[in-house]
N, C-alpha and C positions, 0 to 999 in steps of 0.2 A: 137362923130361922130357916125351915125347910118348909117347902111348898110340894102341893101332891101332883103330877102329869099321869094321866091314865090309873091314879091307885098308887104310882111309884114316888117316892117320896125323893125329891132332890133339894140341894143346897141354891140357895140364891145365892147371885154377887159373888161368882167363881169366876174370876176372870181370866182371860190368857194375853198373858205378857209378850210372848213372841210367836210369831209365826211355827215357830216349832212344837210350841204347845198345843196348837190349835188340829195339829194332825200327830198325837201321841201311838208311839208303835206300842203294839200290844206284848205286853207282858204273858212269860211264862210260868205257868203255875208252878209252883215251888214245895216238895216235901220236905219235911224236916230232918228227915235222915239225909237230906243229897248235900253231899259238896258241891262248894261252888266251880264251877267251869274252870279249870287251868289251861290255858293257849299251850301247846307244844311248841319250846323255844326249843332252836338249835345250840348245842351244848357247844361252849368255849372252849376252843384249845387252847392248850400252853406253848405258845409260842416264845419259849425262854430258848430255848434249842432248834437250828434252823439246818434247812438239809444239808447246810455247805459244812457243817461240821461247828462252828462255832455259835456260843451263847452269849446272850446278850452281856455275861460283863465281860467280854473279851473273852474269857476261855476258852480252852478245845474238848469240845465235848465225845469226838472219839480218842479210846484210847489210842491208836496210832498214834495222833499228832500230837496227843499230850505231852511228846517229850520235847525235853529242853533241843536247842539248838544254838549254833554258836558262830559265827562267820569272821573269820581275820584273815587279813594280808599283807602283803610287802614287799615293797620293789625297792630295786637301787639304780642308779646309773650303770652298773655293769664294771667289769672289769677289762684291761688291756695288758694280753700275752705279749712281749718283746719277741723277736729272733735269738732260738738259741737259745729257750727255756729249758732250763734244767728237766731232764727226766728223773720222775718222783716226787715234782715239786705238786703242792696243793696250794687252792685257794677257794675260798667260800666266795660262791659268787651270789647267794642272798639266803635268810635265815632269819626266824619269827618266835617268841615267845609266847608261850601259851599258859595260864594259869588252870590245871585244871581239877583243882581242889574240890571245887562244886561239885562237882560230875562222881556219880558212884560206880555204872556200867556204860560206858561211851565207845564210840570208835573215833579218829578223826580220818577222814578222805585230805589227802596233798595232794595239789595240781602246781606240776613248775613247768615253766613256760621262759624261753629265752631267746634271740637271735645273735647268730655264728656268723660272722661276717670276719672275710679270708682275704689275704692279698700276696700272692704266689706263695702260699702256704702249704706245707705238709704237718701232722699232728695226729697223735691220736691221745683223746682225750675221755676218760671216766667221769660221767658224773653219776652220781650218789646222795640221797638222803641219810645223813644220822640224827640221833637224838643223844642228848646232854639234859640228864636230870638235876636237878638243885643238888651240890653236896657233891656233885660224882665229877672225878676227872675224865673220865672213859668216854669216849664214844660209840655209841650203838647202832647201827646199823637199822633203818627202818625198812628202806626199800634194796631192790639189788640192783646191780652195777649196770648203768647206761654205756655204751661207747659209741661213739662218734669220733670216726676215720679220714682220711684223707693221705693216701699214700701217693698219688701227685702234685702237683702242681695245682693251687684251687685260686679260683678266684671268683665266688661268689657268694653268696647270703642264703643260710638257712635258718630255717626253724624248729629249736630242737623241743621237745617235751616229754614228760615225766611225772607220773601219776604214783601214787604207794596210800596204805592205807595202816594207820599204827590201831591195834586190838588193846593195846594194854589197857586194862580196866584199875590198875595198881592206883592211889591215888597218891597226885604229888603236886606239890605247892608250886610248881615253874616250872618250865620244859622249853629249851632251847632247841630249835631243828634247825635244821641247815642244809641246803646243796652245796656239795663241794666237786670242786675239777680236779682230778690228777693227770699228772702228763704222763703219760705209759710210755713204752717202747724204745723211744727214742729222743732225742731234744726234736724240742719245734723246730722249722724251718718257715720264713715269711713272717707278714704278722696276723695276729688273730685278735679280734675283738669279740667279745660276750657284752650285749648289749640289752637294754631292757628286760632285764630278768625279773619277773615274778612269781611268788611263795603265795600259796592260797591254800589253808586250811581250815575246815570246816568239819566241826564239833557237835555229833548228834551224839545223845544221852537215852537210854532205852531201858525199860522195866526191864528184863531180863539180862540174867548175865551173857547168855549169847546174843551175839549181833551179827 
């Protein structure tokens, strides 16, 4: 039922429920071509990839670090020269197998690391990297010849080291390296100990055939 106020005809018994109603904001008049209002949201990144280089399922998402890498080592006890070692005698003072069939373009870095401890000793002594591939009796020569002297009388402790880096990209199912000592020159004199020697090579893998 509608009732007239001034001529104007309104609805009776139009209640309001809440205070919200009772102070309604006015409405904007509305064409029928217009779309409706779109808020401008700020667009999502993809945060799958992050600036440290890695993605969220673990990968590397620059190609630099995409490649493979490989970390092994090896120590021994070392070994003990007597007095009066034979000149031209050899002995492997530590050496590591490497499988590296996986690997298509790689290099590996060796780091040998030993202490020379003397006791009124004279020597001179070659150390050397070779490699022994699966199948081969030969030895190959990865790095060149270290020497460590002592034409008096010694008596104390050093620390010798020796770095080489093998390029061969050939692929082959095992690879035995090795530091070896030759006595040069002359036989030993006094004694000589090689003591905590460590073998550390490390196997990066790289898209291009050069490295």
């Amino acid at each position: 039922m509608y009732n007239c106020f001034f001529g104007i005809p309104y609805r009776r018994n139009f209640p309001y429920h809440s205070a919200y109603n009772r102070n309604p904001q006015p409405v904007q008049p509305k064409r029928c071509d217009q779309q409706p209002n779109k808020q401008n949201k700020p667009e999502r990144r993809n945060n799958s990839s992050r600036s440290n280089g890695f993605c969220s399922n673990g990968s590397c998402a620059n190609s630099s670090c995409a490649n493979k890498s490989f970390l092994k080592c090896s120590s021994s006890g070392g070994i003990f020269l007597p007095e009066n070692t034979d000149k031209n005698a050899t002995y492997t003072v530590a050496s590591i197998n490497l499988d590296t069939s996986a690997y298509r373009h790689y290099k590996i870095n060796f780091n040998f690391a030993c202490s020379i401890a003397t006791v009124n000793a004279r020597m001179h002594l070659r150390f050397q990297l070779f490699k022994q591939e699966k199948y081969q009796l030969n030895l190959v020569p990865v790095s060149s010849s270290f020497a460590f002297t002592r034409n008096e009388d010694s008596n104390e402790t050093n620390v010798f080291t020796l770095t080489a880096c093998d390029f061969d990209s050939m692929e082959s199912r095992c690879c035995n390296y090795r530091v070896n000592i030759e006595i040069m020159g002359f036989d030993t004199v006094g004694t000589i100990m090689i003591t905590n020697p460590i073998l550390i090579a490390y196997i990066i893998e790289t898209d291009n055939e050069i490295v």
